[in-house]
Structures are given as C-alpha cells and as structure tokens.
C-alpha positions as CSV (number, residue, x, y, z in Angstrom):
1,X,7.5,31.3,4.2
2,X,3.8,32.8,4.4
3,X,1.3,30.7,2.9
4,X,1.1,30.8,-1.2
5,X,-2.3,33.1,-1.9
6,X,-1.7,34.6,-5.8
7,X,-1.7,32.9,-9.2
8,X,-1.6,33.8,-12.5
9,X,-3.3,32.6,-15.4
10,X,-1.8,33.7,-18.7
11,X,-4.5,33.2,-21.5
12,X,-3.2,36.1,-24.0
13,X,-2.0,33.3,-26.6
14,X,-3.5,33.8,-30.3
15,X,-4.4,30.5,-31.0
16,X,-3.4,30.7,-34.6
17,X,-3.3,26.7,-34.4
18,X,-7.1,26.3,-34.3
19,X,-8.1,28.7,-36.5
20,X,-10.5,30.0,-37.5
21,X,-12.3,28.6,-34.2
22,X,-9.7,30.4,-32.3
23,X,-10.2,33.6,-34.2
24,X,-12.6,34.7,-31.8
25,X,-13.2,31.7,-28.8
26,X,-10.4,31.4,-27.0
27,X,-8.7,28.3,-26.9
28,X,-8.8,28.3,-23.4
29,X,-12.4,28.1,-23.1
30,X,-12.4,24.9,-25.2
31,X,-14.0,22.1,-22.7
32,X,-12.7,18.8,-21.3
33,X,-15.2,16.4,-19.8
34,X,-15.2,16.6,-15.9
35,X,-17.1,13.7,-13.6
36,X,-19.3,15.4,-11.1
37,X,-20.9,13.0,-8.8
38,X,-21.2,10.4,-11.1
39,X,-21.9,12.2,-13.9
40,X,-20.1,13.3,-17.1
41,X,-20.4,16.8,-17.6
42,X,-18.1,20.2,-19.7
43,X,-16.2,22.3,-18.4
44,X,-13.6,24.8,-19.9
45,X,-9.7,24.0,-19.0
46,X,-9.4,27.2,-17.8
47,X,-12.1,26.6,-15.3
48,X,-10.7,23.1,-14.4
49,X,-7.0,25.4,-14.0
50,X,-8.7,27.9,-11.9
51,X,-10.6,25.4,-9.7
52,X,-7.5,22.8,-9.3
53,X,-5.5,26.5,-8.2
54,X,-8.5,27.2,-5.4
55,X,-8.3,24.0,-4.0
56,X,-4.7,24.3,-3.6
57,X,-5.3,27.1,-0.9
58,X,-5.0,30.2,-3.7
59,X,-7.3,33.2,-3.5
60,X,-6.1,35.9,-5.1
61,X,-6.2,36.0,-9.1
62,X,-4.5,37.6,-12.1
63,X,-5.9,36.9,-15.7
64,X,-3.7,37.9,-18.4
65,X,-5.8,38.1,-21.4
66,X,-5.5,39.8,-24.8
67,X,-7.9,41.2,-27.5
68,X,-11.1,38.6,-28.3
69,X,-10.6,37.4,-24.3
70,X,-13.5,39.2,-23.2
71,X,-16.2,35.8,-23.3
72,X,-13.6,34.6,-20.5
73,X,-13.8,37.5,-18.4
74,X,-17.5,36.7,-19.0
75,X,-17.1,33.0,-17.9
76,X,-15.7,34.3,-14.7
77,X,-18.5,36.9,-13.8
78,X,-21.5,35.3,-11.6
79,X,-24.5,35.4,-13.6
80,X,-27.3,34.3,-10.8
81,X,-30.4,34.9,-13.0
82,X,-29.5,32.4,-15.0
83,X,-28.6,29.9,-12.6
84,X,-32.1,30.7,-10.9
85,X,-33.6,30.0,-14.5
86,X,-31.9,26.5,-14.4
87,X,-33.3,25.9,-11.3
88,X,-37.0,26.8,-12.3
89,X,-36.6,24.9,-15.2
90,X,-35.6,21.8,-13.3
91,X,-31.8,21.8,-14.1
92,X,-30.9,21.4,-10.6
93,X,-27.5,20.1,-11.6
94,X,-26.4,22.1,-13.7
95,X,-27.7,24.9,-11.3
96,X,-25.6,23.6,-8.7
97,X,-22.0,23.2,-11.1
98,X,-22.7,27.0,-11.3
99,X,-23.5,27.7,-8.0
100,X,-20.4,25.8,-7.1
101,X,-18.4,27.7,-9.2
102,X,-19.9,31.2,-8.4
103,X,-18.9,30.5,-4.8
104,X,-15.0,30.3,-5.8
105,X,-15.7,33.3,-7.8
106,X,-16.8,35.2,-5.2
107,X,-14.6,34.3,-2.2
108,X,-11.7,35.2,-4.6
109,X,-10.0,38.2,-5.4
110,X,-10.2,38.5,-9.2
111,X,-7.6,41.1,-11.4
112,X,-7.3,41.2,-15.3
113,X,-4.3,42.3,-17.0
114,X,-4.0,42.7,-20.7
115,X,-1.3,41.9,-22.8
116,X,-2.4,43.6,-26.4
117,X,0.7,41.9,-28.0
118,X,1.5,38.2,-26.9
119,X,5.7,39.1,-26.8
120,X,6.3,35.8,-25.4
121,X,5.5,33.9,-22.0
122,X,8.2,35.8,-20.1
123,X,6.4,39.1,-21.1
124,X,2.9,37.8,-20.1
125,X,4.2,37.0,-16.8
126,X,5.6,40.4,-16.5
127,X,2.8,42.1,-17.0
128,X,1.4,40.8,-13.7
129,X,4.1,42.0,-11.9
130,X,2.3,44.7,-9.9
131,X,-0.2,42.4,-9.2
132,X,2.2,40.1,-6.9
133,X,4.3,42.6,-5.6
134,X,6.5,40.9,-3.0
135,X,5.3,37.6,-3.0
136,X,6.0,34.2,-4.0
137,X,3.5,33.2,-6.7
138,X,1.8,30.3,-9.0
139,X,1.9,30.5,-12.5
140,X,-0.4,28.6,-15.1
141,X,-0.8,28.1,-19.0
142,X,-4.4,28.4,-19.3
143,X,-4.5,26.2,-21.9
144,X,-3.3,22.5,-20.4
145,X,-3.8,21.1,-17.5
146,X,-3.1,17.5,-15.6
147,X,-5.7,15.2,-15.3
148,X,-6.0,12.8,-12.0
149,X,-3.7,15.0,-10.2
150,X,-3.9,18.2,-8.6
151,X,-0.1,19.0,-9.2
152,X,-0.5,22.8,-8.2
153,X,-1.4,21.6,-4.9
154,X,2.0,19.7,-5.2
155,X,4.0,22.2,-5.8
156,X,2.2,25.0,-3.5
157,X,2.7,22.3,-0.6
158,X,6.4,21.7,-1.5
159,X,7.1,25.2,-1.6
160,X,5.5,26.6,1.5
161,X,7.4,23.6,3.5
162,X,10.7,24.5,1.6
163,X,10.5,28.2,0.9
164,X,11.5,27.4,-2.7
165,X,10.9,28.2,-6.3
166,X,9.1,25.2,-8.1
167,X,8.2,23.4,-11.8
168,X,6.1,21.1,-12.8
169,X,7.2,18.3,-15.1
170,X,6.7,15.5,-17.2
171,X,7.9,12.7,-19.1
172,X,7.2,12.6,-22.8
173,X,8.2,10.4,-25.8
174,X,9.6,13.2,-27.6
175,X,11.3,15.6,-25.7
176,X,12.5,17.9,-28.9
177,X,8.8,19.6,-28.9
178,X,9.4,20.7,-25.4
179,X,11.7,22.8,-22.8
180,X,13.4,19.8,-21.0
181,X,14.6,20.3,-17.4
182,X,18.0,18.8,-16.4
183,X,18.8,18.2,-12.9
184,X,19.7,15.4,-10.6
185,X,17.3,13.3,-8.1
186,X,17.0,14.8,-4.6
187,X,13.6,12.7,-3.7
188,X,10.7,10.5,-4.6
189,X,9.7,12.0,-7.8
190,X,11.3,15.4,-7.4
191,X,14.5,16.8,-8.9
192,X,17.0,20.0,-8.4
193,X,16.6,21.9,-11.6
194,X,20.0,22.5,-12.9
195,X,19.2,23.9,-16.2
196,X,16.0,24.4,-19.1
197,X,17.1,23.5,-22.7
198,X,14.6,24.7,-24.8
199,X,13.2,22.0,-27.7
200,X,16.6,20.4,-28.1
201,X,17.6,19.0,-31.2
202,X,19.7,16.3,-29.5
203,X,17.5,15.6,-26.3
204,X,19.5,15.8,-22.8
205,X,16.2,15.1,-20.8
206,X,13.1,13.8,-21.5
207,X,11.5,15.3,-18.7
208,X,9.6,17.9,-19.8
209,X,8.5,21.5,-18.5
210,X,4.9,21.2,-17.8
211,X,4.5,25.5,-18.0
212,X,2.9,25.6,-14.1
213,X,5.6,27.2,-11.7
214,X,5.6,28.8,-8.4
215,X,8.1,31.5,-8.7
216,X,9.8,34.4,-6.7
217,X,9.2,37.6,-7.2
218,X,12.9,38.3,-8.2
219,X,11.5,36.4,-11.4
220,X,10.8,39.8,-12.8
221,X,13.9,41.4,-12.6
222,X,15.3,38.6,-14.7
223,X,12.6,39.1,-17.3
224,X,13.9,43.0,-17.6
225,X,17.3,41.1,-18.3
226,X,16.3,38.6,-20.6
227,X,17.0,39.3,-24.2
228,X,14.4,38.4,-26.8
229,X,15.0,34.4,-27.9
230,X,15.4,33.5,-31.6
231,X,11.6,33.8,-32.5
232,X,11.1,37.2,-31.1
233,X,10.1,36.3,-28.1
234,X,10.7,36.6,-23.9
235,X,11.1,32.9,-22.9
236,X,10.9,32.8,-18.8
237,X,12.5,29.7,-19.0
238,X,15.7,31.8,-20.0
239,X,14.4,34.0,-17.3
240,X,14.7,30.8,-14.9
241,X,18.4,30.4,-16.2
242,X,19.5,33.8,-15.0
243,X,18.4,33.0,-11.7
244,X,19.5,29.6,-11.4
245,X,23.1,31.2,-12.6
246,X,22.4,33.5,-9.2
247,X,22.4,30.5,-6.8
248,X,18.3,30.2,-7.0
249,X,17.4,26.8,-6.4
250,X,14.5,25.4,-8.3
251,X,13.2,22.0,-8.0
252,X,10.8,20.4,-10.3
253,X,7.9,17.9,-9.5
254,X,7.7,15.1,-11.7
255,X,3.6,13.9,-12.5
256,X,2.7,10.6,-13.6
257,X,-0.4,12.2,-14.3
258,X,-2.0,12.6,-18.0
259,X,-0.9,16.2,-18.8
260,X,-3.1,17.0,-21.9
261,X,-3.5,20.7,-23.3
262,X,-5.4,21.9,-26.4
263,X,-2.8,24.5,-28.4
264,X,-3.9,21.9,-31.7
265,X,-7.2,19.8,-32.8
266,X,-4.8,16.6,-32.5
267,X,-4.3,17.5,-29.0
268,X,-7.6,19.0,-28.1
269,X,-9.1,15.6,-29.1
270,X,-6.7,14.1,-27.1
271,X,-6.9,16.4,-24.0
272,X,-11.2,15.1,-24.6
273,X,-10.4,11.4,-24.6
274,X,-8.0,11.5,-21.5
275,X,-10.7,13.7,-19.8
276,X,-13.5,11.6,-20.3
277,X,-11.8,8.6,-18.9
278,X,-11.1,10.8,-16.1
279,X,-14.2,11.6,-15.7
280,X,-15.4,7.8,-15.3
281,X,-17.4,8.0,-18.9
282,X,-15.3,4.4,-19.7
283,X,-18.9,3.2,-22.0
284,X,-18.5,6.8,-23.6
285,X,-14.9,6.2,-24.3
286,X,-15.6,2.7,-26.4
287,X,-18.6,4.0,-27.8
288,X,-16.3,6.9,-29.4
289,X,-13.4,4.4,-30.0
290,X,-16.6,1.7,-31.6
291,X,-17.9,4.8,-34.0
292,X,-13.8,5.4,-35.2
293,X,-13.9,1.6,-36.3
294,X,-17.1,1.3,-38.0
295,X,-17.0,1.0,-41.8
C-alpha cells in the first residue's frame, strides 16, 4: 500500500448548539490551549486537527466547508505582513507560531469543497470524492480532537503496514450518546470492527466511534447506496456497514487519550480544561478550579 498522502476535514456542521456564537464563527475555529516550548498559548481545533494530520505524513488537503466558513478558509491563507508586523513589534513568538504554521500551509496541497446543505456526515464525505480519487484516505471531524496523542498518526501507521481501512475509538461512560463499534480483540489496544450501532438505547459496546477514519475509496460507492437514516440524514457509519457486509475488514484503534470536542459550551469548556493541562498550564488549571470555589 502506497504511503497515506490525503485527508479530509469536514467543517460544514451548523453549530446550532452554540448559538448564536456559532451563527457566524465556526465552531471549529473555537481554541484549545496548546503548550509551545513552555508556554501556554490558543490555537483553533481545527488547526491542532490539521497539524496532528501533517505530522502524520499527510500533504494533500480537502476542507469541506459550508456557508459562514469563509474566516477558516482565511485562517488557512498565509498572511506574511502580519507576521512581519509581530516581528517589528517584538512578538517574536507569536511571529514564529505563524511562521510555523505558514510553513505546513505552504508545503501542502490545499482544496475546498462546499457542502451548501449539511445532509449528514456520509454526504460531507462524499462531496470530496473527486478530490481522493483512487486512494486510501484520512478523514476528520473538525470539531474534536485527542489530546496527548497523535492517534491519526496511529491509524495512518497501522494502515500503510496492513493495507486496511481504520477507526478511531474510545471508551466513554455513556455509550448511548455515541455510535459504538463492536468487534473482538485482535491486539494490544486494537479491535476487528464487526459492526457500528448508532446511539444504542441498550448499549452493546462502550467503545465509542471517535469520527477520525482512514477509509477506501470504495467508501463512496456505499454512500450512493446508503439510504437517508431516521433524522434525514447520510450516516457513513451505515456506509461502513455495507462494506463490512462485503468482506471489508476494518479495525479500530482504541486511545486512552482525552478525546474532547466542542459541538456544546459544556464540552467546549471541557475540551479548554483538558487542553490546558495538556498544555502544562497545571497553576492555570487550579487558579480556574480556585475562582469556581470562591464565594
């Protein structure tokens, strides 16, 4: 199998949960605290996303956005006056967290894809279809993301070694909020997918589907033949059935990881917490938790 090069970022979700912030900001371009040589600085998740895909060895990129997107599509295009204001200014650092970034801009291959009604995830990753072509590919919800672990590096390293379809997943207290992956052990910490049961009432797993895949590119046909799921929608995890039902093997890579996203404000401030700890901002982190218990 050639090496893994193209990933997808689908970030055409409405947001409806955090609005009215989200009527115009994306959600995705809400920030998580990131530790930069010993420092504690913001950075959007869909930045931290696109950075944890780079280092996993991708360089070719598909944003699929929708209407009110556009300040990400900014995000992503180099704006070197401004980081040669910070410099004159004597903002070295954050001169350098740009220039940093600008450099994986650049040395990438960067498409956008819009997806004017959000029809689902199924749909969203269909719309990028003429982007992969042929190829084997990563997909990523732009709007969570595992902290302490690269786990797209995971799964790109598992795949290219095995030639095979992956997911990422999770362990959660309560698995009727999520898609939870059944299948049976086959390693340390990874598992043959034998079926997706979408937020069952009477859990069978509580290993959860994490939403960051490496698929085929027969994914697509099974998204023409998936049929619209009970909320209107084109699930890919029912697209995932039709090709496990067709002798695909998926495996799934279980993260011990903190998996946060920030689809609600009880998660967002949840997704900030986890990240700052990451980060190494432990004073921060009781100096929050100290201002919560004051009277």
């Amino acid at each position: 199998m050639p090496r893994l090069a193209k990933g997808v970022l689908l970030a055409a979700g409405l947001g409806t949960r955090l609005i009215p912030y989200s009527k115009e900001m994306p959600k995705e371009m809400l920030p998580v605290f990131e530790g930069v040589n010993g420092k504690v600085f913001l950075k959007p998740v869909i930045q931290v996303i696109f950075e944890q895909l780079y280092e996993a060895g991708l360089r070719e990129f598909c944003f699929v956005v929708g209407r009110g997107k556009r300040v990400i599509e900014d995000h992503f295009t180099p704006d070197w006056g401004f980081v040669d204001y910070l410099e004159r200014t004597g903002k070295e650092e954050y001169a350098a967290l740009l220039r940093e970034f600008y450099r994986k801009i650049e040395s990438s291959y960067i498409a956008w894809v819009n997806q004017p009604i959000p029809r689902g995830t199924g749909h969203a990753v269909y719309t990028a279809r003429m982007f992969v072509g042929e190829d084997f590919f990563v997909v990523a919800a732009a709007d969570n993301v595992f902290l302490g672990e690269n786990v797209a590096l995971k799964l790109v390293s598992f795949s290219e070694k095995h030639g095979s379809p992956m997911l990422a997943a999770k362990r959660v207290r309560d698995p009727r909020k999520y898609g939870v992956i059944v299948g049976r052990s086959v390693g340390e910490r990874i598992y043959e997918v034998e079926g997706i049961v979408e937020k069952p009432t009477k859990p069978v797993s509580d290993l959860a589907n994490a939403s960051l895949y490496v698929f085929p590119p027969e994914i697509f046909k099974a998204i023409e033949e998936t049929k619209p799921s009970p909320r209107g929608e084109i699930e890919v995890t029912d697209s995932i059935q039709i090709l496990l039902s067709r002798g695909f093997k998926f495996y799934a890579y279980e993260s011990t990881a903190d998996w946060v996203d920030v689809g609600t404000w009880e998660a967002f401030f949840r997704a900030m917490v986890l990240s700052l700890k990451h980060s190494g901002g432990y004073n921060l982190v009781a100096d929050v938790l100290g201002i919560l218990g004051d009277k």
